[in-house]
N, C-alpha and C positions, 0 to 999 in steps of 0.2 A: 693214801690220799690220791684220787686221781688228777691228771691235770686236765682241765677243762680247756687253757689258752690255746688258740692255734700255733703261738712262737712260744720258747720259750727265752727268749733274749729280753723281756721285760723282766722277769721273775731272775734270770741269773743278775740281771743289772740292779736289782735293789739286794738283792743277798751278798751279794761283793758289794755294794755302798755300807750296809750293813758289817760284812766282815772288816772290812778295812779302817773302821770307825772303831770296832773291838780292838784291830791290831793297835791300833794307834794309841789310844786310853792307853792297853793295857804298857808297852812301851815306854810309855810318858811317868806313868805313874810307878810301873814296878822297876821298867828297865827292860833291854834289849835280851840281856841273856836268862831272864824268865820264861818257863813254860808258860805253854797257852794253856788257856783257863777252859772248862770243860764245853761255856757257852762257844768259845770262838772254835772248839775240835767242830761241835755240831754244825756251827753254820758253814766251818770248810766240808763236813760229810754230804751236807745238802747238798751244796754247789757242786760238790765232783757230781752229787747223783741227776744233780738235775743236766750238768753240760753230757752226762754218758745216755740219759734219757735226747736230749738231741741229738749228739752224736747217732744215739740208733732209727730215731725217725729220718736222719738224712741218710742214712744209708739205703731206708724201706724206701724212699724216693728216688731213690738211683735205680732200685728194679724196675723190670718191663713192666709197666699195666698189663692187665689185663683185658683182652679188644672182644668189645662183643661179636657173636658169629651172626651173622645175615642169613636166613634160612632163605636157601635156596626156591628162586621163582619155579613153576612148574611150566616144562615148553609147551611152548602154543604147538596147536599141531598142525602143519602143512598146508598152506591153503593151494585153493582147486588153481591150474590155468584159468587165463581168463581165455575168451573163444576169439579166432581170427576175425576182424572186420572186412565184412565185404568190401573187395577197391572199388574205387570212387569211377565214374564215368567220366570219360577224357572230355576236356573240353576243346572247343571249337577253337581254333587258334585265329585271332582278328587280323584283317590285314591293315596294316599300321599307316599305309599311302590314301586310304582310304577317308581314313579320319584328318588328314591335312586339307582335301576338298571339302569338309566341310563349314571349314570356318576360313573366311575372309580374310585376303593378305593385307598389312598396312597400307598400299598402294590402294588394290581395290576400292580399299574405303574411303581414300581420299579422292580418286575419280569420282567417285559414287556421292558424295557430299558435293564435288564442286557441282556436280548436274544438277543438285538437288537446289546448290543457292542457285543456276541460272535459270531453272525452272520455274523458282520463287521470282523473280527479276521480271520472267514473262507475263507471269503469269496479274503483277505488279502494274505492268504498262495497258492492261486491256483497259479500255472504258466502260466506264457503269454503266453508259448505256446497253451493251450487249449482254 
């Protein structure tokens, strides 16, 4: 009879419910120092055979698997150099004193605003008529 279960710790646990309910009947009813009756030999030969049937799956569990092999990639083949880049043409280097003439000092702008109010001031006082 094959076993189909993945454990077998359900099937020994109802054959030992099973056996120990024999021992016990028989016990009660014949007495302690009676042999076991042929029902209770068979259900102890099962149980050895079913804990020796795990006993050997935990064993087959304890071996190495077996690891699949990866078939090896095949090498790429060499690829070309790539070609030198022509250097760049130097550039002109700025001169850095240059760029401060062209923008206006804080100062500047404020002489350059006051002419601008007393200009407006003058220009304020002419008469309409001219």
């Amino acid at each position: 009879m094959p076993i189909r279960t993945s454990s077998l710790n359900p099937q020994i646990r109802k054959l030992g419910t099973r056996l120990h309910l024999a021992v016990v009947s028989r016990t009660r009813s014949q007495g302690a120092d009676q042999p076991p009756s042929e029902a209770e030999q068979a259900l102890r030969e099962e149980r050895r055979l079913l804990k020796e049937a795990q006993a050997a799956r935990q064993a087959q569990a304890r071996l190495p698997k077996a690891k699949v092999v990866k078939p090896a990639k095949p090498a790429k083949p060499p690829r070309a150099p790539k070609a030198a880049k022509p250097p760049k043409a130097e550039k002109v280097a700025k001169d850095k004193s240059a760029g401060k003439d062209k923008k206006p000092s804080r100062a500047d702008k404020l002489t350059k605003k006051a002419e601008n109010a007393e200009a407006a001031k003058k220009a304020a006082k002419k008469s309409a008529k001219t």
